[in-house]
C-alpha positions in Angstrom: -61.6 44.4 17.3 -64.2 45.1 14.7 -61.7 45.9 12.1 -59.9 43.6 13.0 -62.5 40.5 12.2 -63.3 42.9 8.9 -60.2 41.8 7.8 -59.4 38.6 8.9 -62.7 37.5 7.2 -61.9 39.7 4.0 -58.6 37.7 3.9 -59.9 34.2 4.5 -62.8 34.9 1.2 -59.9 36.3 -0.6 -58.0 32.9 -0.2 -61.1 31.0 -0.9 -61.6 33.4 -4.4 -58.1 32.8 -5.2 -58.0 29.0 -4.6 -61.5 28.6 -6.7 -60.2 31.3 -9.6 -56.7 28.9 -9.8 -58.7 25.6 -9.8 -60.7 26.9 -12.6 -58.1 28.4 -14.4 -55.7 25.2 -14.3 -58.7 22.7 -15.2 -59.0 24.9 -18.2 -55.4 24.9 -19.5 -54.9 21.2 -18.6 -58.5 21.0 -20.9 -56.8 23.0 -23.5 -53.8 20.4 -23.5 -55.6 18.0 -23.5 -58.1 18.7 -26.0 -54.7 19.7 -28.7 -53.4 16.6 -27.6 -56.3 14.5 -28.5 -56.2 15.6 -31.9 -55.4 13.1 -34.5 -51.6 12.9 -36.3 -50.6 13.5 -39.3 -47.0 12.3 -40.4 -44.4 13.7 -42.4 -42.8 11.1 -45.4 -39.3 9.8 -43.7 -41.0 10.0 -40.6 -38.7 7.5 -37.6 -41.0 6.0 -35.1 -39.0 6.9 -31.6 -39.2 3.9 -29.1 -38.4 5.7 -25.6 -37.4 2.8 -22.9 -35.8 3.7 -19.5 -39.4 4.2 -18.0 -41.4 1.7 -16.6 -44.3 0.4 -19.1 -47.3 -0.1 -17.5 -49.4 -3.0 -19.7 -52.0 -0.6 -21.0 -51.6 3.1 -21.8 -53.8 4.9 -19.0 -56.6 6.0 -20.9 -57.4 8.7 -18.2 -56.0 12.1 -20.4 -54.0 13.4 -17.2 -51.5 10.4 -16.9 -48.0 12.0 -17.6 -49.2 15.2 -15.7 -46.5 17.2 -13.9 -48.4 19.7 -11.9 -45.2 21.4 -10.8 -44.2 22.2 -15.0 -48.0 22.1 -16.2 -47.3 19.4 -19.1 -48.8 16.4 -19.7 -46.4 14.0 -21.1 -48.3 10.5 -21.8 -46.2 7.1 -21.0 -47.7 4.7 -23.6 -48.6 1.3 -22.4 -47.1 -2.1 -23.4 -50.8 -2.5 -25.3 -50.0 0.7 -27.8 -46.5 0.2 -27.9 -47.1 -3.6 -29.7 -50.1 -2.3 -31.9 -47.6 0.8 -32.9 -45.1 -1.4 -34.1 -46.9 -4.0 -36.0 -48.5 -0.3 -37.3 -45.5 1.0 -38.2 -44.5 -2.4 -40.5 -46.9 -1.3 -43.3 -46.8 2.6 -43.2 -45.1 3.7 -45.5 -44.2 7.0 -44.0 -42.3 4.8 -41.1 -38.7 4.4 -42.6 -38.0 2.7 -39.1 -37.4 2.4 -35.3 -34.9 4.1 -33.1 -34.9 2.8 -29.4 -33.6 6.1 -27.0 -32.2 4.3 -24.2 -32.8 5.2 -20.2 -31.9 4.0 -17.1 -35.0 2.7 -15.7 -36.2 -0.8 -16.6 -39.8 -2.0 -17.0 -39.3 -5.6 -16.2 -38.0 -8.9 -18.1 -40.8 -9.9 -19.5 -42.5 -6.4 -20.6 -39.1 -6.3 -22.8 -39.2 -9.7 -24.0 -42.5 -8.7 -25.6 -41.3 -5.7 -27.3 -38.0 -7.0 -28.1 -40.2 -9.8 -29.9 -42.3 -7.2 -31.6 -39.2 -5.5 -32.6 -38.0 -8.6 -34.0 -40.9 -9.1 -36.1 -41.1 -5.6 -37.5 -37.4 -6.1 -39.0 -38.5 -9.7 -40.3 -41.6 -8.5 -41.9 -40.9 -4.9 -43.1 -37.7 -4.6 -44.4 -37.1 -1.7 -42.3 -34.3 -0.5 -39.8 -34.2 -0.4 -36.1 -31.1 1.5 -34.5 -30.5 1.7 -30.7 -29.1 4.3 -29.1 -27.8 5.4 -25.6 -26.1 9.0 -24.0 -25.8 7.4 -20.6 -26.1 4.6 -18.7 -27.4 1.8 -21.1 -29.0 -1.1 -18.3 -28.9 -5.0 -18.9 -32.9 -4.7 -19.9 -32.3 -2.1 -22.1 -29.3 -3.6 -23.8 -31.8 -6.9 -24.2 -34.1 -4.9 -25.9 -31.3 -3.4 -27.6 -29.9 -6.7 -29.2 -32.8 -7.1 -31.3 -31.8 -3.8 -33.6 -29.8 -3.6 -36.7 -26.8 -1.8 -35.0 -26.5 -0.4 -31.5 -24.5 2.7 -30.6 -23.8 4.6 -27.4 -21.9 7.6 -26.4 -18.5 7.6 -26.1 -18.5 8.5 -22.9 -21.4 6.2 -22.0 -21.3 3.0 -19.8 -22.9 -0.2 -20.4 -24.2 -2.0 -17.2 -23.7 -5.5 -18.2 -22.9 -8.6 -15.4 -25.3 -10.6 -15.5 -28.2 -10.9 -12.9 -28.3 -10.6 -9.5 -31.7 -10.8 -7.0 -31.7 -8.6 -3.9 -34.4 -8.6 -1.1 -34.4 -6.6 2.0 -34.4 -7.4 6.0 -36.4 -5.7 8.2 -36.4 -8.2 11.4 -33.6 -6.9 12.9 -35.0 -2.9 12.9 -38.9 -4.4 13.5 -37.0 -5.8 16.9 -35.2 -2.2 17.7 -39.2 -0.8 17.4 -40.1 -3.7 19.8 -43.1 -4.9 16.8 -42.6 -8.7 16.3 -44.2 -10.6 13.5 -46.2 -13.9 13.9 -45.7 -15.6 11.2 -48.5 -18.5 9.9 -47.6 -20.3 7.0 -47.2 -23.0 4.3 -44.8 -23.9 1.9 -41.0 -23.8 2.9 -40.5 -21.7 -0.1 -43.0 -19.1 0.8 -40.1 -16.7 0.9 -42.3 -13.7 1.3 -42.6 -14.2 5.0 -38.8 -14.0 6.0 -37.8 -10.1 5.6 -39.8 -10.3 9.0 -38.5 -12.9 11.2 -35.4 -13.4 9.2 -31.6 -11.5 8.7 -30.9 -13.8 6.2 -31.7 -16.1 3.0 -32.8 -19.3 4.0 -31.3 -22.4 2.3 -34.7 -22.8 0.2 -35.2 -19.6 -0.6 -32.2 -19.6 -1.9 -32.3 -22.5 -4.0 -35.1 -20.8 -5.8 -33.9 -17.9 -6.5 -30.9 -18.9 -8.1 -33.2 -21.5 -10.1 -35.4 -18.7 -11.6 -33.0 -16.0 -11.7 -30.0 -18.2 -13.5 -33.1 -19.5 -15.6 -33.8 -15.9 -16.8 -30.2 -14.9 -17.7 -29.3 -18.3 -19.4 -32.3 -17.2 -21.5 -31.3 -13.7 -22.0 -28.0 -14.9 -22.6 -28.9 -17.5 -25.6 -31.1 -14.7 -27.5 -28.4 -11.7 -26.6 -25.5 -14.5 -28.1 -28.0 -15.0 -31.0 -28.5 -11.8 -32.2 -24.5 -10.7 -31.5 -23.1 -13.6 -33.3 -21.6 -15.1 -30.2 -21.6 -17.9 -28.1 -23.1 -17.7 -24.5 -19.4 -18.7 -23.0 -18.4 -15.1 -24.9 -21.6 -13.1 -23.6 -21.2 -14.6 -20.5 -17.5 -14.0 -20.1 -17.8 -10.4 -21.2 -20.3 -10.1 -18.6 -17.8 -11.7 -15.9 -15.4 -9.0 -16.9 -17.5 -6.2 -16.5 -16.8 -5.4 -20.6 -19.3 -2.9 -20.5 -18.1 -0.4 -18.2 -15.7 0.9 -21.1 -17.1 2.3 -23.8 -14.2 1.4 -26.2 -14.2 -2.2 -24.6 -17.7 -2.6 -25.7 -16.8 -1.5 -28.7 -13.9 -4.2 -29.1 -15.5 -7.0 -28.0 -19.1 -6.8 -29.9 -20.9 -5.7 -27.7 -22.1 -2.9 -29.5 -21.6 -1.4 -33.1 -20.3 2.5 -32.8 -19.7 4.9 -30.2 -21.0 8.3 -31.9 -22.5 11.1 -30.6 -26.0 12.2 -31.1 -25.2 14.7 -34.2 -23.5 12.0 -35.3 -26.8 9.8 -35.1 -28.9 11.9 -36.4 -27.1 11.8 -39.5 -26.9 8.3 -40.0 -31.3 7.8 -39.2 -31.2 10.5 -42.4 -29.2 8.7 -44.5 -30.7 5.7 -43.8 -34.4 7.0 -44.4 -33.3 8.4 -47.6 -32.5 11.9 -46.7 -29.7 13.9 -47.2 -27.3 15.1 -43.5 -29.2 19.0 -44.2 -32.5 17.9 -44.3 -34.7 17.7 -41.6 -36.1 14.4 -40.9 -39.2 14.4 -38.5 -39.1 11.9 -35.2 -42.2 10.4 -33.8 -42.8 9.8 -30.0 -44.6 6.9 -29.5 -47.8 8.8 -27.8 -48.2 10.7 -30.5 -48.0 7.8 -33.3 -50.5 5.6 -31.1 -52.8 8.7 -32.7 -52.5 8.3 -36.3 -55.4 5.9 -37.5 -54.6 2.3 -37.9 -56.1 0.9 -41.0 -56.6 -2.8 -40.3 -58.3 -1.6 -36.7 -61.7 -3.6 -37.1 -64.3 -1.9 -35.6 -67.4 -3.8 -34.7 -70.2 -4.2 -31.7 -71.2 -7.6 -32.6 -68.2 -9.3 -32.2 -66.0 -8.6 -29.7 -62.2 -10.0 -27.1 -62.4 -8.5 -23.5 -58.9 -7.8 -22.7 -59.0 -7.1 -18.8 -55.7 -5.5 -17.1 -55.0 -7.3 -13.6 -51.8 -5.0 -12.5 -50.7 -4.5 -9.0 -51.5 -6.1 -5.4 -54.8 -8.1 -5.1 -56.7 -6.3 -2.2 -60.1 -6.8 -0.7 -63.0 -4.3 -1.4 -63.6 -2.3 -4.9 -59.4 -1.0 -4.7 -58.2 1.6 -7.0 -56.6 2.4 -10.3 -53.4 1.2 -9.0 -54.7 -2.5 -7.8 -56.8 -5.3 -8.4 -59.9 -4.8 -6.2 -61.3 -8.0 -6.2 -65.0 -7.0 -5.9 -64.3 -5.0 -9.1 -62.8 -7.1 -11.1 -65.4 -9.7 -10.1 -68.1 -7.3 -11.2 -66.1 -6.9 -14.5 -65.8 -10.3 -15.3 -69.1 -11.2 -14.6 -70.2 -8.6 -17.3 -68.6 -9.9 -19.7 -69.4 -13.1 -19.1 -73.2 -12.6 -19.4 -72.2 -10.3 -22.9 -73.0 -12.2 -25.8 -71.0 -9.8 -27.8 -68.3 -11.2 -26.1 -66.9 -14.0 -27.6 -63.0 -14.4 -25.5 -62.0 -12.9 -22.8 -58.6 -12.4 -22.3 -56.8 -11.7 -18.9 -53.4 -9.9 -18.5 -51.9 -10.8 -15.0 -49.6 -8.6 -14.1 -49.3 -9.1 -10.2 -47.4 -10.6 -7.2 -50.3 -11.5 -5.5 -52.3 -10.3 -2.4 -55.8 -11.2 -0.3 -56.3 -14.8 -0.7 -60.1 -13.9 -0.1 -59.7 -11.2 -2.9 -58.2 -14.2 -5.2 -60.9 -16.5 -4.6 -63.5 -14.0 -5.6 -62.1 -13.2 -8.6 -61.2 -16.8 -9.1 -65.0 -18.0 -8.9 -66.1 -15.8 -11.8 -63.5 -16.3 -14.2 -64.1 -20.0 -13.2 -67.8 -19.4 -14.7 -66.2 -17.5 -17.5 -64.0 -20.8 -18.6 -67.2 -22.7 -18.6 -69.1 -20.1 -20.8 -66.5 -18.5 -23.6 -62.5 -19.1 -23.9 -60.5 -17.4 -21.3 -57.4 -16.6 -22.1 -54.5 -15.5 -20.0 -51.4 -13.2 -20.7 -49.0 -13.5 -17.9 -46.7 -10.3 -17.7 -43.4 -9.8 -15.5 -45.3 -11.4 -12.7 -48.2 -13.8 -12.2 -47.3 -15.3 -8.9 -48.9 -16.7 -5.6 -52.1 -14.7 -5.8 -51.9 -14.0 -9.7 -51.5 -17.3 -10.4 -54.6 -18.2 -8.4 -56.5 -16.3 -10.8 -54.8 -17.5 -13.6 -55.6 -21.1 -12.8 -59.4 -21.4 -14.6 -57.8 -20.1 -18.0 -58.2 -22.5 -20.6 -55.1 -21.2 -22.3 -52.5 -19.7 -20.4 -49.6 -18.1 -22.1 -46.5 -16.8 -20.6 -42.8 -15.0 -21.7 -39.6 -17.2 -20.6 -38.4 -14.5 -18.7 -42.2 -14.5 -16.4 -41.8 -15.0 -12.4 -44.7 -17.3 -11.9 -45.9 -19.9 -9.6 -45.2 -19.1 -5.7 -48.7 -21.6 -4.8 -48.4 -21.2 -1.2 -49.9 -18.5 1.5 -49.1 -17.6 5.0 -50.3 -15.2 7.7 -48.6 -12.5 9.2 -49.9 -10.6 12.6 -48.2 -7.8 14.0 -47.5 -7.7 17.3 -46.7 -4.0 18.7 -47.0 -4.1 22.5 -43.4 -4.0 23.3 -43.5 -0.5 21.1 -46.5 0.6 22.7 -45.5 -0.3 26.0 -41.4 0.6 26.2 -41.1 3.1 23.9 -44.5 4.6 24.0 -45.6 4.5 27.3 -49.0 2.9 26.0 -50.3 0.0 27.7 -54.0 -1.6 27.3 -56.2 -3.3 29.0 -58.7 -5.8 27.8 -62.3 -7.1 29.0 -64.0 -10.0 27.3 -66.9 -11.5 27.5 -65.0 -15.3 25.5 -62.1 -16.8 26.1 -60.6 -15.4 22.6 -62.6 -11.9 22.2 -60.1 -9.8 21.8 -58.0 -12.1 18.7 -56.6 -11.5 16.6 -54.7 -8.2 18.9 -51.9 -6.3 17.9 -51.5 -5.6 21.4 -49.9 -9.1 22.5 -48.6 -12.5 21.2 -51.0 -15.4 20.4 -51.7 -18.0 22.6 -50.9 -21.7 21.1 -54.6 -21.9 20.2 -54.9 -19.4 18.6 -51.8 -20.0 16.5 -53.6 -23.6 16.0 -56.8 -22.0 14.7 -54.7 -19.7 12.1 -52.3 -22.7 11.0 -55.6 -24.2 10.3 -57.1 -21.4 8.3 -53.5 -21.8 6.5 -53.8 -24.9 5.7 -57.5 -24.8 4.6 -56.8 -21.8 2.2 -53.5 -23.7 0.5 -55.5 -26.9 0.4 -57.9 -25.0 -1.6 -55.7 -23.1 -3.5 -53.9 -26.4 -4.8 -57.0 -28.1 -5.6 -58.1 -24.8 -8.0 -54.7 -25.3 -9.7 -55.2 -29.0 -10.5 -58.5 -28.5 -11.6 -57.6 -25.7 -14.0 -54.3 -27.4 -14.9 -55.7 -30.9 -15.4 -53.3 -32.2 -12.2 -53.9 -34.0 -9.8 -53.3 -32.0 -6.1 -50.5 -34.3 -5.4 -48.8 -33.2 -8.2 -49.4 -29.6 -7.7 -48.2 -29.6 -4.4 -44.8 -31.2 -5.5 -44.0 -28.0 -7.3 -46.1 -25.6 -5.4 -45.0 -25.6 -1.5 -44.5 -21.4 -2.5 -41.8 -21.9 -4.8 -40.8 -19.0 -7.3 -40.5 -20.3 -10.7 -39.3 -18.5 -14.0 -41.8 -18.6 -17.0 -39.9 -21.1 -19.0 -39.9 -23.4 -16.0 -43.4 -23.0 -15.5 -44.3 -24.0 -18.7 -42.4 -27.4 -18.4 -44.1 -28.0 -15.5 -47.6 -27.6 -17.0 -48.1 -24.8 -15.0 -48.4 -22.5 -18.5 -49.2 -23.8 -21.8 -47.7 -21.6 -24.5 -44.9 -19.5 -24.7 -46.1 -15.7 -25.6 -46.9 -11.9 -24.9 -50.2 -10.2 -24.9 -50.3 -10.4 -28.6 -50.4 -13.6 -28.7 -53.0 -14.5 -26.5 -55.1 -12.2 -28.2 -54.8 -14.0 -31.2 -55.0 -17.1 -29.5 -58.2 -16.2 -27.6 -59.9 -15.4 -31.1 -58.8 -18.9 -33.1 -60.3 -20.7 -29.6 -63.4 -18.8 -30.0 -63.2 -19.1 -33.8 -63.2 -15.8 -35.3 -61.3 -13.4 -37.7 -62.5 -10.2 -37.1 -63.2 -8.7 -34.0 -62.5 -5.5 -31.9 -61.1 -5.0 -28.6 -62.2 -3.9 -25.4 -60.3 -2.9 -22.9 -60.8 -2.6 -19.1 -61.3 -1.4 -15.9 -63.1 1.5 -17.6 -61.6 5.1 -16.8 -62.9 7.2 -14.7 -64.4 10.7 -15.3 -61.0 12.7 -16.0 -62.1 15.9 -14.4 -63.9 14.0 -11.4 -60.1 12.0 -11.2 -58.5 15.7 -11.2 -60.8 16.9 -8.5 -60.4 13.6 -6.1 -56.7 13.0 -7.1 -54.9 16.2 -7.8 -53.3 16.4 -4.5 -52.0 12.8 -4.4 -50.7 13.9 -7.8 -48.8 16.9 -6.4 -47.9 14.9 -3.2 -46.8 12.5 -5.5 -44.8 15.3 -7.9 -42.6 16.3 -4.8 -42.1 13.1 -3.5 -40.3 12.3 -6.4 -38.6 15.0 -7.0 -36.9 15.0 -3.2 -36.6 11.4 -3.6 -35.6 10.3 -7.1 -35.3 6.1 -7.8 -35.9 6.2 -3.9 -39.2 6.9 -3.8 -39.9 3.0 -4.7 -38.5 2.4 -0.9 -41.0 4.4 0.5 -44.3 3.3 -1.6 -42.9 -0.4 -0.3 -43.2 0.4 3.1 -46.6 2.1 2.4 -47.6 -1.3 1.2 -46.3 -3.1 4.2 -49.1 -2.2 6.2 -51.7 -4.1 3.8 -49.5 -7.5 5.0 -52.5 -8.7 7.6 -54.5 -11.6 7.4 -53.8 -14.7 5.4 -51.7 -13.4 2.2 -51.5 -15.2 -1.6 -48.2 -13.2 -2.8 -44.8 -13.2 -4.0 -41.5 -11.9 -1.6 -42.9 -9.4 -4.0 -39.6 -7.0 -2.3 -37.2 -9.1 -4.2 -35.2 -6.9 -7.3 -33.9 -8.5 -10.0 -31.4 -6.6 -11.4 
């Protein structure tokens, strides 16, 4: 028995050694990689910038150095954000070294609006610099991509490739039918008969409104990608659009044929024609630049200076209560953030990128109040992304500029409730029943364990009411409208960026860039540098805290491909309590 403990003991220290001697050893190569990677670029003459889509863009690159980690291969493979990506570009316009822009095609998309911004920026490049910008694709080249696509000199694709091109279509997924086979029904408290978030739950089916809607924003969206795609093709939108009725796209040599795009060539094939087209000669070796690694070669016009300064804060991702994380908008953070800069007299704009469909109403409000003080004190500027909606437009309404792309989902001004309740799964399929002893009449509300009594669905359709009474009354006052107004094209209705804006709901038509330079001419200045926020954490305290949500993270999509959206949806399904400021943020436009 003795011997027996020796080495059960002996084994369980070894592990520990073991687990503490890997730990150390993988913090040190991920140091080493990060450390080479950190180091500043040199470029070759010829040099093509390489524009890799097919991945989602976040807005800002994450500045923490193990983004783009894959702990199962040990690389680190940065995704730049939509922030680098524009400033690489305009970059690329005057460096000489840069001969020009090749866009590598994926699958994935990264939303309408993040690629009308770089499609602009592309756009601009050619205008300004003289140089070329060729698109290419090996597989599956999606509608966003071919939009970004259309703003190059030539496009190619593979012979064998397929172009996914049929115009839009916007899909959103039931769940009231399965919620009743788990015996869970969901109390629904709302306002706004467009508020279509609320009907996955307690619906099978579109209703009439929310239909309406989204065939207003979504054929708003493709009627404008249609125009720019016509534009830059040399068609008319009856051609784009019939070539998208007829599916063109899924033949290689009908794309060809009809316009759609210039070549079908294989990759040796491009290859060739970037080197003749930077000067070089088919045997020499021309040197291709990933986008992470340009972001690294010094900018020359980059001003750097303490004394006069543009806040650029990044709102991305559901509005929750508390401090959040990285991958939301906590809105006691982001308070504490604004107020900072606020009080800053270095400071002279602040400029707020919305990115989000929304969340805690209370959240909103927070974050609402301070960049309400903000207006009063500096120009606050705000960047809408692919979605500033419900909740992000509630903290978009004290801008005094607010800029938006066409192609935006904005609006949704309306909240609701929702309250689960789970006896009938506790009870019937659980064998799990409760009892309750209270010392009020309503102690025990709001339960999960039963339905609400008519009062108590009284007091919440109150609450309701209260919070979208407020919530219109914040937009008119921001928006210079009176609440009567605001409510005629609030209600929760979904509208498109373009529609927004002819509503007075956005002022300007533009991408981050823009309200960058917009937030500077309102404060008056010239020069000035950037800073950007939420501040990083501590890289190696985010390794220790957040490695094994990485490697969770790693397998889950590995096992689960494009799927593993489905399940980080339901994840978010349980944050759907209380009184809610968001988009039917489970829609897909595709």
């Amino acid at each position: 028995m003795k011997n027996f403990l020796v080495y059960v003991l002996a084994t369980i220290t070894g592990i520990i050694i073991a687990s503490i001697l890997f730990f150390l050893v993988m913090t040190a190569s991920l140091s080493i990689i990060i450390a080479s990677g950190n180091k500043s670029v040199s470029l070759a003459d010829n040099s093509v910038l390489v524009l890799k889509t097919g991945i989602p863009v976040p807005d800002r690159t994450d500045p923490n150095p193990f983004a783009g980690l894959d702990v199962l291969n040990m690389t680190i493979t940065p995704t730049p954000g939509l922030n680098d990506i524009l400033r690489n570009i305009e970059k690329a316009a005057n460096d000489r070294k840069i001969k020009g822009i090749l866009i590598e095609n994926g699958i994935l998309a990264s939303g309408w609006a993040t690629t009308e911004e770089i499609r602009n920026a592309l756009l601009k490049f050619r205008e300004t610099s003289n140089k070329f910008v060729i698109a290419y694709s090996e597989y599956l080249l999606p509608q966003a991509g071919y939009y970004l696509s259309s703003a190059a000199d030539k496009v190619y694709i593979n012979p064998a490739s397929v172009l996914d091109f049929k115009g839009l279509s916007g899909e959103i997924m039931f769940y009231r039918k399965a919620l009743e086979k788990l015996g869970v029904e969901v109390q629904v408290i709302r306002h706004g008969k467009f508020k279509g978030a609320v009907e996955p739950y307690i619906l099978d089916r579109l209703s009439s409104e929310n239909r309406e809607q989204i065939k207003d924003y979504v054929g708003s969206i493709w009627n404008h990608v249609a125009a720019k795609i016509a534009e830059s093709r040399g068609m008319t939108t009856g051609r784009v659009n019939s070539l998208a009725d007829k599916l063109t796209g899924y033949n290689a040599d009908d794309a060809f044929e009809s316009g759609l795009v210039d070549g079908l060539i294989y990759r040796d094939q491009l290859i060739d024609t970037l080197k003749i087209l930077s000067g070089l000669g088919t045997d020499d070796k021309i040197a291709m630049v990933p986008m992470h690694k340009y972001t690294k070669v010094p900018d020359p016009k980059k001003v750097l200076t303490t004394k006069t300064r543009i806040a650029v804060i990044y709102a991305s991702g559901n509005i929750t209560d508390g401090k959040g994380n990285e991958s939301n908008i906590g809105g006691d953070r982001f308070a504490e953030i604004i107020r900072k800069e606020r009080k800053d007299s270095t400071v002279k704009a602040i400029v707020l990128r919305v990115n989000s469909r929304g969340g805690s109403a209370i959240a909103s409000d927070i974050m609402w109040r301070e960049l309400d003080l903000a207006a009063k004190t500096k120009p606050l500027v705000i960047s809408m992304g692919n979605y500033a909606a419900s909740g992000g437009y509630y903290i978009s309404a004290p801008g005094t500029k607010i800029y938006a792309g066409p192609t935006t989902i904005s609006g949704s001004i309306g909240v609701f409730g929702l309250f689960p309740n789970t006896g009938k799964l506790m009870e019937q399929k659980l064998g799990i029943n409760t009892e309750t002893v209270n010392t009020n009449e309503n102690s025990d509300f709001p339960s999960v364990f039963r339905p609400m009594t008519s009062y108590e669905k009284q007091v919440m359709q109150a609450a309701v009411e209260k919070t979208y009474s407020d919530f219109i009354g914040k937009v008119g006052e921001g928006r210079k409208m009176s609440s009567e107004s605001v409510d005629n094209i609030a209600q929760g209705r979904v509208w498109s960026g373009s529609s927004a804006m002819r509503l007075g709901l956005v002022d300007s038509t533009g991408g981050l860039t823009d309200a960058i330079k917009g937030a500077a001419a309102l404060a008056g200045i010239e020069k000035y540098s950037i800073r950007e926020l939420p501040v990083a954490e501590d890289p190696y305290m985010k390794l220790i805290s957040q490695l094994g949500s990485e490697i969770r993270s790693a397998f889950l999509k590995k096992e689960l491909g494009e799927s593993v959206r489905f399940y980080r949806e339901l994840k978010e399904i349980k944050e759907l309590s209380g009184i809610q400021a968001r988009l039917p943020y489970l829609i897909e436009i595709n």
